[in-house]
N, C-alpha and C positions, 0 to 999 in steps of 0.2 A: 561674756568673759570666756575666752580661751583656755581651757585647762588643759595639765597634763598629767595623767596620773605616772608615777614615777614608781616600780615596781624590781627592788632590788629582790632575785633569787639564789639562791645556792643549795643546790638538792633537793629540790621541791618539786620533784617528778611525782608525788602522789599528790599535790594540791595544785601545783599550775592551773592548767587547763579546766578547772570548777572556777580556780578565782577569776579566770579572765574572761567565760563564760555568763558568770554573776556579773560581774561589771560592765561585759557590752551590752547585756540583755536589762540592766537598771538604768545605765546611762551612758544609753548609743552615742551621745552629741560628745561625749567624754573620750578625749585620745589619748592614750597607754601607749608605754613602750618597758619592758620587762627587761631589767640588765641580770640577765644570766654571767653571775660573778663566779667563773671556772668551775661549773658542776660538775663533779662525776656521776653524775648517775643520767638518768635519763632526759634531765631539765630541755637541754638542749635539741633532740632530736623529736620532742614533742610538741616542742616551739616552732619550731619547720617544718613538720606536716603537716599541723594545724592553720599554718597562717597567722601563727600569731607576731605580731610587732616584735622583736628580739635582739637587741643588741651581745655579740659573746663576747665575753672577755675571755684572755687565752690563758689566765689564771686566779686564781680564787684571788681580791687583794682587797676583801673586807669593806664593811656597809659603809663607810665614809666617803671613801672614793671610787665605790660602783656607784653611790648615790649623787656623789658629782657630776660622774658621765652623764645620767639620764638629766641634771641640771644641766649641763653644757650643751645637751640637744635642744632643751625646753629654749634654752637662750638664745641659740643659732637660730630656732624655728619662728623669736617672735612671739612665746607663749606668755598671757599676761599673769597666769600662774598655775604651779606645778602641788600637788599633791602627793605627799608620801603616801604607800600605801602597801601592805604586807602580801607575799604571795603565797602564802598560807590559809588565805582564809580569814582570817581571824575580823582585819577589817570590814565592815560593813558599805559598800556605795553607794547607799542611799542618802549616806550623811555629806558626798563629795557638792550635792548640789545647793545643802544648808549650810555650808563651809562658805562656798563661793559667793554666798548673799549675803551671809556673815561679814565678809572680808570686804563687799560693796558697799555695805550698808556702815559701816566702822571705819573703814580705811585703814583696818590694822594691816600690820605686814605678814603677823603669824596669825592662822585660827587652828587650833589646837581642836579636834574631836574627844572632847572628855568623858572618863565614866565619872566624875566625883563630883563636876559641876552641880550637882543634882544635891548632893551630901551624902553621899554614899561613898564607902572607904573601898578602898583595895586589900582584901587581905593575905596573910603569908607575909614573910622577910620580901618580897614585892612591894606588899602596902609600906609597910614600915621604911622601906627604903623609900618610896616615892614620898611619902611625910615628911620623912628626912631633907629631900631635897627641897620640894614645897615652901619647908621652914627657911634653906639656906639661901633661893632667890629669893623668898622675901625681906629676910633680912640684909641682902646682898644689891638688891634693887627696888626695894618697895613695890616689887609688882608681885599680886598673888593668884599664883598658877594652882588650880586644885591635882592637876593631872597630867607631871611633865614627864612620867615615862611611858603615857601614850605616843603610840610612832604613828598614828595617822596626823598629819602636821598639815597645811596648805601655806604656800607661802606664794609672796606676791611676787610681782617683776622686781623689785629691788633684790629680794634677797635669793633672786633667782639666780641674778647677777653676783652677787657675794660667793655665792657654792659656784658660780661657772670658772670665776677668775680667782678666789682667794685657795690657798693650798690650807688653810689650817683651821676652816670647820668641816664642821658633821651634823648628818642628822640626829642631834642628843639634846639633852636637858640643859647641858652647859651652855651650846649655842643659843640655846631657846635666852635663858639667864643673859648671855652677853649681851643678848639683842637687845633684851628690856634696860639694862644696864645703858644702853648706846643710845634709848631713848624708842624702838622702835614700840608700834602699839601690837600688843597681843590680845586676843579672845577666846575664848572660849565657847563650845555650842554642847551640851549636853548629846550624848551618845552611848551606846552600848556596842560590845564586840563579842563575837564567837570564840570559843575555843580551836585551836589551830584544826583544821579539819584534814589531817594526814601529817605522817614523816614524824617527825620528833625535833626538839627543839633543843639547842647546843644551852640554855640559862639552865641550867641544876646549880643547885643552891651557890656553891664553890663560884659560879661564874657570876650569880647573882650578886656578891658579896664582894666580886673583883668589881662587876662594872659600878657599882654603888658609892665602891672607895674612889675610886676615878673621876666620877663625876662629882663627888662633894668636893674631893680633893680642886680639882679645876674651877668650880664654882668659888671655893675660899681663895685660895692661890694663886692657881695661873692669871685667871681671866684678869688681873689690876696690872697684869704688866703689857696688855693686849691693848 
């Protein structure tokens, strides 16, 4: 199988270069390409030293549609699938290669890297929010997600194509929720992740509790008129 790890950044000039490091040195056969979504800080000029893969966007325009671009390469290129995967660190890619078997072995479209799979919670307004949502796909689709605000996602050629040509998803829980609503298969594989390992991270509570309302919201709401 063809992957492609898809590696949305924005100021990640103290964690770049470790994550994509970890990942050619776990899994050389595994090809990356990092959208550098308008950094100002060093992102950029550490990506072209290094050698590393790097698409720049000429302005910061947010994880949905930096994470299209890296799909609309994955789709031009032929890639049978695409890998969300954080440039902070925080992901693990040891797990991109239990994803890929996962998703052969299943034929799902999505395989989600979980921490809950296991029975283990998330805790903080984090957990509670992902419980929250948990509750709202399964009521909303009968499919049950232990761990939909995990961002490491693998998705196949179909929905590779979905993020290259449709303008109105995202890498998020909602889409996850439509998908299974639409019919597609979803999995799960049991995982663990790191604490971000540099920079800081824009989710303080305040953000936490905006993206939370959003996504339940779109889960109840929007997604029946989609």
């Amino acid at each position: 199988m063809k992957v492609l790890a898809v590696i949305p950044a924005y100021n990640e000039e103290d964690c770049i270069e470790g994550t994509i490091r970890m990942l050619r040195d776990t899994c050389p056969d595994v090809d990356y390409l990092v959208i550098n979504d308008g950094s100002k800080d060093r992102t950029r000029s550490i990506c072209e030293s290094r050698g590393i893969n790097v698409v720049n966007l000429p302005i910061n325009t947010g994880l949905a549609s930096g994470f299209r671009a890296g799909m609309k390469y994955a789709y031009r290129h032929g890639f049978d699938a695409a890998v969300q995967f954080d440039a902070d660190g925080q992901h693990l890619p040891e797990y991109i290669p239990q994803m890929a078997r996962a998703m052969s072995e299943t034929g799902a479209s999505i395989v989600i890297a979980s921490r809950c799979v296991d029975g283990s919670r998330l805790s903080g307004p984090r957990g509670i929010g992902s419980r929250l949502i948990s509750s709202l796909i399964k009521i909303t689709t009968g499919t049950v997600i232990t761990d939909p605000t995990s961002g490491m996602r693998m998705f196949d050629r179909s929905m590779i194509e979905h993020f290259a040509k449709d303008f109105d998803i995202s890498p998020e829980p909602d889409t996850v929720a439509l998908m299974a609503r639409k019919g597609k298969r979803i999995v799960e594989i049991p995982a663990r992740m790191q604490e971000r390992q540099g920079g800081e991270s824009y989710l303080d509570l305040p953000h936490i509790l905006s993206y939370m309302a959003r996504t339940c919201a779109s889960i109840i709401l929007f997604q029946w008129f989609r």
